[in-house]
C-alpha positions in Angstrom: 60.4 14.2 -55.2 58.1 15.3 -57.9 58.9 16.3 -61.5 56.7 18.6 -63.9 56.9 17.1 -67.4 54.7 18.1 -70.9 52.5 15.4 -72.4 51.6 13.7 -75.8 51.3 10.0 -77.1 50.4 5.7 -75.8 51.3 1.4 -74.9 50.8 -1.5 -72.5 50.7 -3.9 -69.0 50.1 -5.6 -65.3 47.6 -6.2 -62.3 46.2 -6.0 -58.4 43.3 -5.8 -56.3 40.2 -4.6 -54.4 38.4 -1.4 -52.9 35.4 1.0 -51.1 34.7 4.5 -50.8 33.1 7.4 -52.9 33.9 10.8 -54.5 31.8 13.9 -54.1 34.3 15.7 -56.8 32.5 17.5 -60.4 35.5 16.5 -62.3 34.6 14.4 -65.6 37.1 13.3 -67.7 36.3 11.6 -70.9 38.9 9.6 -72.9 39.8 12.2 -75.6 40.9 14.4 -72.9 43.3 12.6 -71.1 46.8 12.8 -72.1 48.2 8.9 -73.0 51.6 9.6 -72.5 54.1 11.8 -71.3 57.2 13.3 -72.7 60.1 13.0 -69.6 63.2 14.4 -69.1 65.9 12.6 -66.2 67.4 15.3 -64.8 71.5 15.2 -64.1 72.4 13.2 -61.3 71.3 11.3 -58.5 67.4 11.4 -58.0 65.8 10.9 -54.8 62.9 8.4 -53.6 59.5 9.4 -53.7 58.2 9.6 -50.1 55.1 8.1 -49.5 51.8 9.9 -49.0 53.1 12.5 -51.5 50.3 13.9 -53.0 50.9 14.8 -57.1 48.5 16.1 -59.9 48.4 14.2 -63.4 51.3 14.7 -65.3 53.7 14.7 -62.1 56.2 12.0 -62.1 57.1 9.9 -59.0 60.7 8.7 -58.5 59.4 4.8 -56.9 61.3 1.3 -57.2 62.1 -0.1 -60.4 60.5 -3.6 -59.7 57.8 -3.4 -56.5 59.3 -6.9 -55.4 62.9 -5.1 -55.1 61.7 -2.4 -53.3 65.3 -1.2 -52.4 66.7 -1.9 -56.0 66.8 0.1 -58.8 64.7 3.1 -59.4 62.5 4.5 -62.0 60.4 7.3 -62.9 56.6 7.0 -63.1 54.8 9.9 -65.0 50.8 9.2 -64.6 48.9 11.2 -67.2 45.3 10.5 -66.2 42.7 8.2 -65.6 38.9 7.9 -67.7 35.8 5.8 -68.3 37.0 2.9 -70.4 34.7 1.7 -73.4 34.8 -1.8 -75.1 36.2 -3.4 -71.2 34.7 -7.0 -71.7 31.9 -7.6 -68.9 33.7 -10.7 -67.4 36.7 -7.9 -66.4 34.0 -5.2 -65.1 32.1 -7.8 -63.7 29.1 -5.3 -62.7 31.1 -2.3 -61.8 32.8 0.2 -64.3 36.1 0.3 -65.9 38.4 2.9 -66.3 41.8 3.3 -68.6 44.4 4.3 -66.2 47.4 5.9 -68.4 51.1 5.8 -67.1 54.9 6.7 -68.4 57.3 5.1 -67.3 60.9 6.2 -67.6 64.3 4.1 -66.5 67.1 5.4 -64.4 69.3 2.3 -64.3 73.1 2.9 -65.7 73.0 0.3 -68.1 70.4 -1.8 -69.8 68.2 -4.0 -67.2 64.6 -5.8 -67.1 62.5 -3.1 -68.1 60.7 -1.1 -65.3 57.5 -2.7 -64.1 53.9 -1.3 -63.6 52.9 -3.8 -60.8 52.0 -1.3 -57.6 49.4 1.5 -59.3 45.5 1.5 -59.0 42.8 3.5 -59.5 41.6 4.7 -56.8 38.4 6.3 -55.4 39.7 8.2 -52.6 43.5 7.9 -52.5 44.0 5.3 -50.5 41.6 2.1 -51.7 43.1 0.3 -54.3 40.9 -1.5 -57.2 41.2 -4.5 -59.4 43.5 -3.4 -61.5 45.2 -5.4 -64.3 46.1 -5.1 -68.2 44.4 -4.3 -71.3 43.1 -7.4 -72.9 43.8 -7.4 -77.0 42.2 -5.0 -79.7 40.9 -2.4 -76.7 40.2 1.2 -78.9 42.2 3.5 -76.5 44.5 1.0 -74.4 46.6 -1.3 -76.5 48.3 -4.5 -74.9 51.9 -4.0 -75.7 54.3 -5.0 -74.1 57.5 -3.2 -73.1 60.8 -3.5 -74.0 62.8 -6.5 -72.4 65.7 -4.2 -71.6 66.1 -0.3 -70.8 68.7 1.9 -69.3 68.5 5.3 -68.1 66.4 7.9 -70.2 64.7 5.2 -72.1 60.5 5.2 -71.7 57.4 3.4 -73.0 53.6 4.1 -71.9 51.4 1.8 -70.3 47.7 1.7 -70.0 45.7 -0.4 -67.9 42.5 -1.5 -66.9 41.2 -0.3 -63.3 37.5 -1.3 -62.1 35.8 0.5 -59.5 32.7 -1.2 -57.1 29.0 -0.1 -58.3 28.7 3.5 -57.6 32.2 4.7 -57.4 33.9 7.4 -59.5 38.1 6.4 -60.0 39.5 9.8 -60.3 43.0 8.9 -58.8 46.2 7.0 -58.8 48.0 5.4 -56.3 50.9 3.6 -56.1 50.5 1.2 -52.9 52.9 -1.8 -53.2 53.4 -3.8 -49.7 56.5 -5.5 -51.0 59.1 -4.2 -48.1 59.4 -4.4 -44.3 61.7 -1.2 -44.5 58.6 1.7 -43.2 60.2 4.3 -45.4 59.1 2.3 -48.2 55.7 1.5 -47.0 53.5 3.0 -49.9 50.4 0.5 -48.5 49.8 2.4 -45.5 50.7 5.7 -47.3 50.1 5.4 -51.4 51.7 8.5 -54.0 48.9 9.8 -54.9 48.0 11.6 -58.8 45.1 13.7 -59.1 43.9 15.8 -61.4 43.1 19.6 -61.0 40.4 21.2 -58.6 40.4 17.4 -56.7 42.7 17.1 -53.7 45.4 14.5 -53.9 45.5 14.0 -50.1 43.7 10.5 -49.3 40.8 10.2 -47.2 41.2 8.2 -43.6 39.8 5.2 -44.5 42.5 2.3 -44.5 44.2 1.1 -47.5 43.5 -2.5 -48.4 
């Protein structure tokens, strides 16, 4: 399922790991342009799973588990606004390749207040499938503050998250992904078949190389 939401303001959190590949694309974003947060609306009712390998543009929001570790738990809604060159990323977190700010939303369906909705699963990604290192902001970054989020939230209730995503020497990270391996259950296998975010003009679809 994919939701259409309007964006404006920013926050905090989490990590993961490695990735190949390059991007032929023209599009350049620069960190003024990308949106840090996105205003969301839960519609009325039940709301369906996000199937993997759905393809989305920034700004779309992904119904995906609540917690990556309880894949069939509760759900939540993930809203990813963009993804830019980072500035100020310490060199013993780029460690020789380049870091991006990777900005998400993320929105709580749960019918009463529960552990707040984690991050752990998204990546940068160079071709929609390949994951990178991907982790938290480390303390006073200009454009992607370490806060945490709230210890509860129930449904409606949002914070923004950025975090910190590091491509290999002479890649370009101009997608998301969401590619947690957390289930045996093959409709929730997201590894072999990430949500993908892009932005305008750049397909969402992921190339054939394997994920991993």
């Amino acid at each position: 399922m994919r939701r259409r939401v309007v964006v404006s303001a920013i926050a905090a959190a989490v990590l993961l790991i490695a990735g190949c590949a390059a991007s032929t694309s023209t599009y350049t974003p620069t960190p003024t342009s990308v949106p840090t947060s996105a205003e969301v609306t839960v519609p009325a009712g039940p709301v369906e799973l996000t199937e993997p390998s759905t393809a989305l543009g920034f700004g779309d929001t992904a119904v995906l588990p609540a917690n990556a570790f309880a894949a069939t738990g509760p759900r939540a809604m993930f809203t990813v606004t963009g993804i830019t060159p980072a500035e100020g990323v310490p060199d013993d977190i780029s460690n020789g390749g380049t870091a991006y700010f990777l900005y998400v939303t993320v929105t709580s369906l749960a019918g009463q207040p529960i552990a707040a909705p984690s991050v752990i699963g998204l990546s940068g990604s160079p071709d929609g499938r390949t994951p990178t290192f991907t982790r938290a902001p480390t303390p006073n970054l200009t454009g992607c503050p370490a806060t945490a989020p709230p210890e509860q939230m129930r449904r409606g209730e949002s914070y923004t998250a950025c975090l910190i995503s590091v491509s290999d020497a002479g890649q370009r990270l101009e997608r998301v992904i969401y590619w947690a391996d957390t289930s045996s259950d093959t409709s929730l296998d997201y590894k072999s078949a990430p949500v993908v975010w892009a932005p305008p003009g750049l397909s969402a679809a992921p190339s054939s190389a394997p994920a991993g």
